[in-house]
N, C-alpha and C positions, 0 to 999 in steps of 0.2 A: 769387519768381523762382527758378528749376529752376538746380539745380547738375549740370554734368558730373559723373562718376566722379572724375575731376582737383583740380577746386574743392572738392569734399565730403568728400576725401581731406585737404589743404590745411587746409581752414579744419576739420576736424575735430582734425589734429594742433595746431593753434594753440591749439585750446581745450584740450586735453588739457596741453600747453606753461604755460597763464593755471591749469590748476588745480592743474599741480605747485611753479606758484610760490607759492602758498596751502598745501599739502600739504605740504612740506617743512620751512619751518620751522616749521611748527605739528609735524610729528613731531619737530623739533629741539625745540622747546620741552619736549613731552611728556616726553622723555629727559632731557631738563634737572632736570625738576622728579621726576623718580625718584628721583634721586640721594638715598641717606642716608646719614649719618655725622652728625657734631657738628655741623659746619658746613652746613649744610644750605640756606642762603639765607642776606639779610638782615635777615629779619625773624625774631625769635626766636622761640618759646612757638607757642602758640594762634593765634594769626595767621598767621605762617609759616604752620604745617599749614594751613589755612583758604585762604591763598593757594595755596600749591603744586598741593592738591587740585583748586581752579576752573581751575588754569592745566592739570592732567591733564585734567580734564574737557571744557573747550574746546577745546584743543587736538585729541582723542578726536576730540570730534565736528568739524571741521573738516578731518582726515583720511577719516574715515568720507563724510564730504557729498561730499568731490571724488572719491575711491577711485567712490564711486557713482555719481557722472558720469560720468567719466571709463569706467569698465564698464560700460554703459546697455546693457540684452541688448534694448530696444525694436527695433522693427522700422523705425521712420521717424523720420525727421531724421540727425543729426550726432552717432551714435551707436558703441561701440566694435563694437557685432554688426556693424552695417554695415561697419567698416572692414576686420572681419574678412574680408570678402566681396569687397574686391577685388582687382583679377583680378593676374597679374603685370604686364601691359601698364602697368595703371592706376599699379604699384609704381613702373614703371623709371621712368617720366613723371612723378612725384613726386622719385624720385630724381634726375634732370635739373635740375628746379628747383631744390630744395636745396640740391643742391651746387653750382651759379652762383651760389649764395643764400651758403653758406658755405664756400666756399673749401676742401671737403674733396673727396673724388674722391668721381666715381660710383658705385663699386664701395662704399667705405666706406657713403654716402646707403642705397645697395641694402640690403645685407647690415643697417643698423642699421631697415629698413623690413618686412622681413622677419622679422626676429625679435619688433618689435612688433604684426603683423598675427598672428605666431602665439602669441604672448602673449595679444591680443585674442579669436580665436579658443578658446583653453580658457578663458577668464574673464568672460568677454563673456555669460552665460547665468546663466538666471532660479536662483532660490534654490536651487530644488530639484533642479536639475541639477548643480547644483555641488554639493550636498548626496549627492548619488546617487553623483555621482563620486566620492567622498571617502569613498566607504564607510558613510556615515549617513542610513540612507532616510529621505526627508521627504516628506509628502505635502502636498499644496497644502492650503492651511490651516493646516497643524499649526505649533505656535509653539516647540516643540524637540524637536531632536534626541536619539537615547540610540546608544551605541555598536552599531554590529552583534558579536553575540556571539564 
């Protein structure tokens, strides 16, 4: 079934919403388990390490999965390139909803819609563009980076 500019807008922010709430504490976790000193956890020795490590490691990638989503440079579906792309109209009319939705003003809705559409718009793109941007050419293919000189 075809979504408006509006609905695609909508159900795109909800998913973005469903992966931050996976994404976060799993970076809370990740930060957790850095942590060194003597007290390090409960579990002492070799095990401790053992756990803290898996819990770095899942957690990693649990951030990495939804980060990836949630920036999908694809061209179709319910993706961050797309939301990049729409228009202001498509913004205010988001912003309307919202804020009858939460009880903040329009102007607030606006301005926190805007800044994620331009968020969207530098991040939103394939490897090697954000690679390029960053000052370290990558060419399609290539599996790393080296500093530009």
């Amino acid at each position: 079934m075809p979504l408006n500019p509006l609905e695609r807008a909508i159900h795109f922010l909800r998913g973005v919403g469903s992966l931050a709430t996976m994404a976060l504490p799993a970076f809370y976790l990740f930060h957790g388990a850095s942590t060194d000193g003597d007290q390090v956890g409960a579990i002492e020795g070799y095990p401790g390490v053992v756990l803290q490590h898996a819990i770095k490691f899942s957690s990693v990638g649990t951030v990495s999965l939804a980060c990836r989503k949630a920036f999908d440079h694809g061209a179709k579906g319910l993706t961050g390139a797309n939301f990049a792309k729409n228009s202001d109209e498509t913004l205010e009319r988001v912003a309307e909803y919202w804020s009858k939705k939460s009880n903040r003003s329009l102007q607030e809705a606006l301005t926190a819609l805007t800044l994620l559409r331009s968020i969207f718009r530098d991040c939103a793109k394939t490897d090697t563009e954000l690679f390029n941007a960053a000052g370290y050419p990558l060419q399609p293919g290539q599996a790393s980076v080296s500093p530009v000189p």
